[in-house]
ROLO-903021 format. One line per 5 residues: their letters; for each residue x, y, z of C-alpha. Coordinates in nm, 4 decimals. Layout:
N
a	X:Y:Z  ...
END
This chain:
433
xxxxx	-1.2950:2.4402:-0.6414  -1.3901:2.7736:-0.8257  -1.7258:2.7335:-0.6027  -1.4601:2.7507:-0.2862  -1.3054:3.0359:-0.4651
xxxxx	-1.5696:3.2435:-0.5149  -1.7196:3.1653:-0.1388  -1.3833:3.2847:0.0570  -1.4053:3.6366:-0.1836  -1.7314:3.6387:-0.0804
xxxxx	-1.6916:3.6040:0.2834  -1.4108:3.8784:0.2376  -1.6282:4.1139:0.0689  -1.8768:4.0583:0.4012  -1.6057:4.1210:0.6212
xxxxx	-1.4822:4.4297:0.4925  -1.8032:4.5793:0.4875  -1.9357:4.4714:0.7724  -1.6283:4.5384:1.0096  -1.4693:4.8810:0.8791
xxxxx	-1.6797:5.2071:0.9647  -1.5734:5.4240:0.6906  -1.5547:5.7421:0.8981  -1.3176:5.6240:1.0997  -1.1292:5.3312:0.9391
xxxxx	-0.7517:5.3309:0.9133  -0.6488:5.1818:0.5549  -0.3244:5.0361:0.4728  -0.2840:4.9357:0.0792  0.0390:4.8089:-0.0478
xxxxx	0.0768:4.6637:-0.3736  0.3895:4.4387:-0.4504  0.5363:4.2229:-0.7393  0.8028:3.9804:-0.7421  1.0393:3.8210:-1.0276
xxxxx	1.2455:3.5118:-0.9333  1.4502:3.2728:-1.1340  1.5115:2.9394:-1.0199  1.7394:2.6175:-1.0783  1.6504:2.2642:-0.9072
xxxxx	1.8939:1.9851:-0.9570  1.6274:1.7615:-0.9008  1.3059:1.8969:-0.9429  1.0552:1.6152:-0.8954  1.2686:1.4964:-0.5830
xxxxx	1.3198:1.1119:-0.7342  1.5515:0.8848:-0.6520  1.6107:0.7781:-0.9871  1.5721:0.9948:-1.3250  1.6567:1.2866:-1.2053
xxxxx	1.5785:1.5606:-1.4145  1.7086:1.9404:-1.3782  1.4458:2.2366:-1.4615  1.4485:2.6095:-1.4207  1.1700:2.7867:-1.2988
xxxxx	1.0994:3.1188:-1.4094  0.7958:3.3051:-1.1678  0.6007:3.6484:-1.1523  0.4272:3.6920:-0.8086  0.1918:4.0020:-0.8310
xxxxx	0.0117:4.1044:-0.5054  -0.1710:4.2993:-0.2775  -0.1932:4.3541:0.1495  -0.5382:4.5398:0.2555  -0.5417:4.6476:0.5992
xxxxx	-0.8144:4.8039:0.7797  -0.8510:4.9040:1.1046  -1.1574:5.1003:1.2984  -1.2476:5.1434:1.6553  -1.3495:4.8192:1.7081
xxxxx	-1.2678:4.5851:1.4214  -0.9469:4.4679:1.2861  -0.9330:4.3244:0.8506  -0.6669:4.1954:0.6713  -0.6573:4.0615:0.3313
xxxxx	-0.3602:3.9244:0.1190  -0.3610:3.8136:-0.2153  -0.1189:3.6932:-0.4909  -0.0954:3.4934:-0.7851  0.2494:3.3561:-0.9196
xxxxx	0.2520:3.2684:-1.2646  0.5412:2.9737:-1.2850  0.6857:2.8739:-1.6681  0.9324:2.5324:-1.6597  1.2026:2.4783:-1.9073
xxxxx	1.3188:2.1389:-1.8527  1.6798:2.0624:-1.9084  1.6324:1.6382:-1.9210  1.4045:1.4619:-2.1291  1.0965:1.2813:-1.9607
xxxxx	1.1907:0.9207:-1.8720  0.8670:0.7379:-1.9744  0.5775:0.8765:-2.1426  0.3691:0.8437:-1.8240  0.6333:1.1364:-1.6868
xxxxx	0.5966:1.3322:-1.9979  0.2347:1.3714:-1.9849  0.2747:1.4854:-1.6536  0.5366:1.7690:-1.7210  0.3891:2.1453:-1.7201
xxxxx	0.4919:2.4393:-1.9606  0.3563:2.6428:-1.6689  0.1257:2.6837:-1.3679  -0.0126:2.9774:-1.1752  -0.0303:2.9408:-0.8117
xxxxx	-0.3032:3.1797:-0.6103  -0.3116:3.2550:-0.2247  -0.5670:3.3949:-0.0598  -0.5618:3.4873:0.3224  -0.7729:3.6607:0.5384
xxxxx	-0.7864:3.7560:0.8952  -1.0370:3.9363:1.0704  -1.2132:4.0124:1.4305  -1.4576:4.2649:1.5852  -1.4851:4.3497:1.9550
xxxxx	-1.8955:4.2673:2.0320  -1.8373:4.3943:2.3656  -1.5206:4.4702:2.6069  -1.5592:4.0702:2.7017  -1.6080:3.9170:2.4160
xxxxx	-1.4966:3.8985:2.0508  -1.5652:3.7516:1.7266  -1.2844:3.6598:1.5029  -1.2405:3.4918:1.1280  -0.9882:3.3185:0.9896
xxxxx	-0.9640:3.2188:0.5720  -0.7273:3.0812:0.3611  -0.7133:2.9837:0.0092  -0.4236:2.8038:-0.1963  -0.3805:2.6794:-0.5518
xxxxx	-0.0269:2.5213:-0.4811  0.2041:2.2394:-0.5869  0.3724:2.2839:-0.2020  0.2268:1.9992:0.0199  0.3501:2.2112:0.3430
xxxxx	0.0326:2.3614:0.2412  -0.1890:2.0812:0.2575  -0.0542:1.9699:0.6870  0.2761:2.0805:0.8224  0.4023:1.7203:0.8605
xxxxx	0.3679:1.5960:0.5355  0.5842:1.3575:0.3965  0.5258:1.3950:0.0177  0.7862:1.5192:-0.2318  0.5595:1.4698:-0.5171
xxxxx	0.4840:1.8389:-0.6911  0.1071:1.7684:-0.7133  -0.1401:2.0424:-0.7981  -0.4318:2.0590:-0.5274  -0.6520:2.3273:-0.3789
xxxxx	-0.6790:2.3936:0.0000  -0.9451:2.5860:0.1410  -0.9896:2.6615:0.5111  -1.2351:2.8495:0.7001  -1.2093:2.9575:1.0613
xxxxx	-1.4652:3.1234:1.2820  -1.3809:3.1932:1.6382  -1.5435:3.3774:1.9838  -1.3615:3.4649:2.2503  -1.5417:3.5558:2.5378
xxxxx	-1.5472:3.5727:2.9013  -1.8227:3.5655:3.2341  -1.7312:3.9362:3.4356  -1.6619:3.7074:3.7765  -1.4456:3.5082:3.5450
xxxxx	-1.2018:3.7611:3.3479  -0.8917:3.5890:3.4012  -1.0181:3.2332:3.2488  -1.0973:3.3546:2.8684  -1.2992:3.1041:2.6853
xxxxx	-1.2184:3.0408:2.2801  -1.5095:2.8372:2.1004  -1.4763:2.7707:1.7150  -1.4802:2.5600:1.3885  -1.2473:2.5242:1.1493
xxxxx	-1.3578:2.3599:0.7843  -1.0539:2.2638:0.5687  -1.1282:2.0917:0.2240  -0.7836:1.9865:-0.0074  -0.9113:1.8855:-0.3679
xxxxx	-0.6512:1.7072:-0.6110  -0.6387:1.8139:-0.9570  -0.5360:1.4676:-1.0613  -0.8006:1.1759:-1.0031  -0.5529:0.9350:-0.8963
xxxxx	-0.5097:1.1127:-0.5194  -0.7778:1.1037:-0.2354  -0.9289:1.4481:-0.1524  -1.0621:1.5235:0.1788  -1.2756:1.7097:0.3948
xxxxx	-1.2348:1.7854:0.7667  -1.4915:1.9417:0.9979  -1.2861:2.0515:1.3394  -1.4980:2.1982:1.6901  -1.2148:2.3404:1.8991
xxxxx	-1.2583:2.4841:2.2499  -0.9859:2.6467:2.4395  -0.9014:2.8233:2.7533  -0.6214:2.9915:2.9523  -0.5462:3.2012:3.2244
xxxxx	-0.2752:3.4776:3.1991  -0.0751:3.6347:3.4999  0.2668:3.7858:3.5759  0.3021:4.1321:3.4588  0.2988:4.3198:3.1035
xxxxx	0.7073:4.2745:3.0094  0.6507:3.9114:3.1849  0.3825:3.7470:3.0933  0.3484:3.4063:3.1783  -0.0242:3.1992:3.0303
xxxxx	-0.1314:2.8591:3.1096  -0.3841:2.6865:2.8703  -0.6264:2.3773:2.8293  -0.7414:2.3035:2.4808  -0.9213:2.0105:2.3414
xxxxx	-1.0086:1.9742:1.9888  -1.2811:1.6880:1.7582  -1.2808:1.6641:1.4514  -1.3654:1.4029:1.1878  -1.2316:1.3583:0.8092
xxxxx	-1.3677:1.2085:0.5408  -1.2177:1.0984:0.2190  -1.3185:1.0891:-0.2062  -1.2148:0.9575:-0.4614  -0.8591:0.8772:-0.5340
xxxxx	-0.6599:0.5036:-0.6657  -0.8287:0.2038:-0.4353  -0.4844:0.1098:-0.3734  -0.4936:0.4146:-0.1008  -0.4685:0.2599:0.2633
xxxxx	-0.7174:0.5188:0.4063  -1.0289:0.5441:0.6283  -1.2482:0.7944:0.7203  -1.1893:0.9233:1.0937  -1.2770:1.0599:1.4268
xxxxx	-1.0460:1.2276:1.6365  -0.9768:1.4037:1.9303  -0.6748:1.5652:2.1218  -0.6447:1.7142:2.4805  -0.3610:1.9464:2.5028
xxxxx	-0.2047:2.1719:2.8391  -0.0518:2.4912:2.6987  0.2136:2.7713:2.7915  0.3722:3.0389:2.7523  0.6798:3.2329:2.9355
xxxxx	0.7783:3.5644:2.7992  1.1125:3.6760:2.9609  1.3572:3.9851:2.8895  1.5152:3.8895:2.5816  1.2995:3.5412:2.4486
xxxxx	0.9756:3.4065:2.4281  0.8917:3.0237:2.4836  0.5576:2.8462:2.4013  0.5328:2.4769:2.4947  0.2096:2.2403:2.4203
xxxxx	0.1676:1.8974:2.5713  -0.1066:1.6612:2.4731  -0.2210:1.3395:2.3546  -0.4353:1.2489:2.0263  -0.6364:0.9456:1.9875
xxxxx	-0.7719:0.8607:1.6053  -1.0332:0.6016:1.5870  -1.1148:0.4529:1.1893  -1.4506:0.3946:1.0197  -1.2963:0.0631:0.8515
xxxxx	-1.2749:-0.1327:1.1832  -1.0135:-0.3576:1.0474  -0.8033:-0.0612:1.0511  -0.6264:-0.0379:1.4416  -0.7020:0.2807:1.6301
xxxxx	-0.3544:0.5185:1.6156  -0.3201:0.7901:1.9163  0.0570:0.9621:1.9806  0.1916:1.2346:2.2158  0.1649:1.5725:2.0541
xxxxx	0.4044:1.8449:2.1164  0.4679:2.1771:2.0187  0.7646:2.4120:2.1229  0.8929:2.7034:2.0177  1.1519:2.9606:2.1226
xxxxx	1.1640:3.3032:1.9908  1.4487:3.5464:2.0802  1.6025:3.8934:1.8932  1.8665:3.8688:2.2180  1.9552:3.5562:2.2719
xxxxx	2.2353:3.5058:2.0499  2.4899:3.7348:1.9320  2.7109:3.6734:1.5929  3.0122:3.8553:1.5442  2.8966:4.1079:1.8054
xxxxx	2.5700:4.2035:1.6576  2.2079:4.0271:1.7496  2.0735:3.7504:1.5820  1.6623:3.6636:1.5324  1.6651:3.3236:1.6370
xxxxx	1.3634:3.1211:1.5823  1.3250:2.6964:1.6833  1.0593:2.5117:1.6747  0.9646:2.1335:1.7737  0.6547:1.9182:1.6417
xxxxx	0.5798:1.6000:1.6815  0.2210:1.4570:1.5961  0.0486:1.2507:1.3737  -0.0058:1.3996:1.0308  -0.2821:1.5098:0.9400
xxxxx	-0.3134:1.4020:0.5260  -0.0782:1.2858:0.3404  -0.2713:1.2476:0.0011  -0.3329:0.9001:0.1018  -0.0207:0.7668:0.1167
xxxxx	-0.1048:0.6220:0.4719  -0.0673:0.7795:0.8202  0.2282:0.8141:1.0373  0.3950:1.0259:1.3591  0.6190:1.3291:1.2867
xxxxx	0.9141:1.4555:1.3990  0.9895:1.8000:1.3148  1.2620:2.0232:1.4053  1.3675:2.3489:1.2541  1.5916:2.6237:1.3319
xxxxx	1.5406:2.9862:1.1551  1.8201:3.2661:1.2358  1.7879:3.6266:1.0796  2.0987:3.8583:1.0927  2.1642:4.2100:0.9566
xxxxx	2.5222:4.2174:0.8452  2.5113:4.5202:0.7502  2.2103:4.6830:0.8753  2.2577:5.0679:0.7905  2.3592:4.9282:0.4423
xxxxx	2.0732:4.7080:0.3800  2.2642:4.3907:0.3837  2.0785:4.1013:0.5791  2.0826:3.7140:0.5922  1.8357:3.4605:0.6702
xxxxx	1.9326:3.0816:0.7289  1.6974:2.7595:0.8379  1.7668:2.3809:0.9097  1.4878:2.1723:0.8866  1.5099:1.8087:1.0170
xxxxx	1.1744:1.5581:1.0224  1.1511:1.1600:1.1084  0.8327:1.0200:0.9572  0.7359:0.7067:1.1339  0.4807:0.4848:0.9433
xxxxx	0.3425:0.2415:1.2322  0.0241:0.0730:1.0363  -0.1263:-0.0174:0.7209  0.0612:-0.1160:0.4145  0.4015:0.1699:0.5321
xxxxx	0.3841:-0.0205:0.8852  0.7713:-0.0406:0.9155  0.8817:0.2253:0.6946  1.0754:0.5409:0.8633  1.1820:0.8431:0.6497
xxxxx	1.4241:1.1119:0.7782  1.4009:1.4073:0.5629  1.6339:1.6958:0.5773  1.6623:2.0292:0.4487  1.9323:2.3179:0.4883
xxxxx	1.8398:2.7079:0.3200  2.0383:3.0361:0.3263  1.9561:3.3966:0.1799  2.1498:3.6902:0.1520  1.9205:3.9900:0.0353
xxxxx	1.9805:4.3631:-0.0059  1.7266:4.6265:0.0846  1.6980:4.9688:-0.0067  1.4419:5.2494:-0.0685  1.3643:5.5163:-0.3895
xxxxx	1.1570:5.8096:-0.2864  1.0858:5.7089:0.1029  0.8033:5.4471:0.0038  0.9530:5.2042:-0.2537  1.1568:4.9321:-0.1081
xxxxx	1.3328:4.7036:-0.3594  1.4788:4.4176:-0.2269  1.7387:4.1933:-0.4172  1.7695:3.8105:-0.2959  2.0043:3.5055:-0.3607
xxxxx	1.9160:3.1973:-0.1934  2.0171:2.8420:-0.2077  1.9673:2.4859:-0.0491  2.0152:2.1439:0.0098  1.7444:1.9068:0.0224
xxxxx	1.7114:1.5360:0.0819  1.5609:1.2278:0.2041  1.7012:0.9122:0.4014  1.4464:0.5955:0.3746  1.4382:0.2527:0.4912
xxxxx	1.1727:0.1314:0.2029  1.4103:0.0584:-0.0454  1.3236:0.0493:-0.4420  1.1383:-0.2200:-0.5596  0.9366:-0.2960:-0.1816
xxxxx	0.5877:-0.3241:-0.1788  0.3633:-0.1191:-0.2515  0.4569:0.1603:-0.4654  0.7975:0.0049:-0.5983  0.9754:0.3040:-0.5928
xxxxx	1.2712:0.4435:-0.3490  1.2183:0.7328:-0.1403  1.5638:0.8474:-0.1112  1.7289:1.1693:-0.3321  1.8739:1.4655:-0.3225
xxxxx	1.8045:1.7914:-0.4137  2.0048:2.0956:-0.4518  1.8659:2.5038:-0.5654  1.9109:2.8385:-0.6261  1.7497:3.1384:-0.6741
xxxxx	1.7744:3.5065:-0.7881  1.4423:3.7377:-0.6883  1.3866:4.0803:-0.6944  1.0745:4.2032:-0.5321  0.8845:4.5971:-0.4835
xxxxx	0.7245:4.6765:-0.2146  0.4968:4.9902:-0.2953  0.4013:5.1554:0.0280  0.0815:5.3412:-0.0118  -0.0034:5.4397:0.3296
xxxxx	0.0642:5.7588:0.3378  -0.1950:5.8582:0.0480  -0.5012:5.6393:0.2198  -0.3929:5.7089:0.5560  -0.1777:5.6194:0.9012
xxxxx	-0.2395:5.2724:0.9581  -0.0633:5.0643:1.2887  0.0413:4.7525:1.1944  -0.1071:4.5368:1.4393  -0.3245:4.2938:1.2421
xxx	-0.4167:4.0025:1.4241  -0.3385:3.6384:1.3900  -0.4135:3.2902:1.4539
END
């Protein structure tokens, strides 16, 4: 993985010097560091043995902007150094060997485009993680297991359109993702995706209203890992209708499709579900105690992606994300999120297990700024997490439960060193996927 390392710097270094003109770039640097404590009831999410640990973490980082005429750069990096101090002995010696005095996480992101002409664009899209957090790995996943892997993705895009054809934008591109366990005993895998997508936009500026077709193929291959893994390489491919709707006070994207998976190891059944994707943004929509609420909820469902081969499934995600400033001249704000996913297991040596996962997370946080470009913000946040399962301990294969329970809290403080003003005015409009 230090190969993948070094390639997305390298593709980052390219970037920057190919897309800013120097004479008329507009820089934004801002440095930041973070110091969090935190205390996890259950820390390696087990049914059994639970074991309490405290996490002490030091996040130092970076945000590079850059923005010029006709390009658009931006970089993020961090590293979080993470030291354990475990408050219940290891059950087994197997679980000892496995326990960590520390671990340093690094993230990597980059996002980038440059207008070739007024019709068409070229964009990139990079991401590296060195992470114990599966959510990293696919969205969906089901794992509660803090396993260290690498996750590499690379994403080149054009966007283009024919002049009689302005209002039917065409997006071609590949995306390469690679995840690489640390441990032997998991699969890693590789997955080469061609996606082609298209839309058409009307209504007017404060009302815009876009239709889309996308379809996506892709194929994944697997390596290494235990041969008790029920996995197969695949093929894929997923035909989606896409829209959006945005009104006075909300936003609402909905995505409709269907994904059919066919297996190398024909003994293996073909899978194929009914994706769907919708989300509802709105910093109007709801009001608590006379003052506006962010309100943010999303729906998935889909099948998953990989799951470190622990078998494939369809996903059921729901989440709800609200933001309110309690005392907004003050600095006082609050954050709050519900998380709810069904994991279906529907083949292989899972066929018949379901999973209903659940997660609940609030933060209260104070803001507040020394000399006009320091902000320091002060957090406390806390959660409940757990799992409901109908594979009970002791059924085949794995003979473990997947039920427990989780609670945590946290104390952070973070700086955010605003540095703008010495390299220059910067808008912050960086783009996104």
């Amino acid at each position: 993985m230090r190969n993948h390392y070094n390639f997305i710097l390298t593709v980052m270094g390219l970037l920057l010097i190919a897309g800013m003109d120097v004479a008329y770039a507009k820089i934004q640097l801002k440095p930041m560091i973070m110091v969090q404590i935190q205390q996890d009831s259950n820390f390696y999410r087990t049914e059994i043995n639970e074991r309490e640990v405290y996490t002490y973490s030091v996040t130092p980082g970076v945000n590079l902007a850059s923005k010029t005429k006709k390009s658009n750069i931006y970089v993020n990096y961090s590293l979080t150094y993470n030291s354990y101090d475990y408050q219940d002995p290891a059950p087994t010696p197997a679980d000892a060997a496995n326990d960590k005095d520390s671990f340093t996480e690094h993230a990597v992101m980059l996002e980038g485009d440059y207008a070739i002409n007024y019709l068409t664009t070229a964009k990139i899209g990079a991401s590296y993680n060195k992470t114990i957090d599966q959510a990293h790995g696919d969205v969906l996943s089901n794992t509660m297991e803090r396993r260290e892997f690498d996750v590499l993705r690379v994403k080149p895009l054009i966007k283009g359109a024919f002049p009689i054809f302005k209002k039917f934008p065409l997006e071609l591109g590949y995306r390469y993702t690679n995840l690489d366990f640390s441990d032997s005993q998991y699969q890693d895998s590789t997955e080469g995706r061609i996606m082609a997508d298209t839309y058409y936009k009307f209504g007017n500026e404060k009302n815009e209203r876009m239709l889309g077709l996308q379809y996506h193929h892709w194929w994944t291959t697997y390596s290494g890992g235990s041969a008790s893994y029920d996995t197969s390489d695949y093929q894929a491919d997923q035909v989606r209708l896409t829209g959006h709707n945005q009104f006075d006070n909300f936003s609402f994207d909905a995505g409709v499709g269907y994904q059919l998976r066919t297996f190398d190891d024909k003994s293996k059944e073909d899978l194929d579900s009914i994706s769907v994707s919708l989300t509802l943004k709105s910093g109007q929509l709801l009001k608590l105690f006379g003052k506006k609420a962010d309100v943010t909820a999303k729906a998935i469902r889909n099948l998953n992606a990989n799951d470190g081969g622990e078998g494939y499934f369809t996903g059921d995600r729901f989440s709800l994300d609200l933001g309110y400033n309690i005392l907004k001249s003050f600095g006082v704000v609050s954050k709050f999120q519900g998380v709810w996913q069904r994991s279906q297991y529907d083949e292989g040596i899972f066929n018949g297990r379901e999973d209903n996962t659940y997660r609940l997370a609030a933060l209260l946080g104070y803001q507040w700024n020394i000399l006009g470009n320091i902000t320091i913000d002060l957090g406390l946040k806390g959660g409940y997490e757990w799992r409901e399962s109908n594979w009970e301990e002791g059924q085949a294969p794995n003979y473990k439960g997947y039920d427990f329970e989780n609670t945590y809290i946290a104390l952070m403080l973070s700086t955010d060193l605003e540095t703008a003003g010495f390299f220059g005015v910067y808008d912050d409009d960086t783009p996104s996927e």
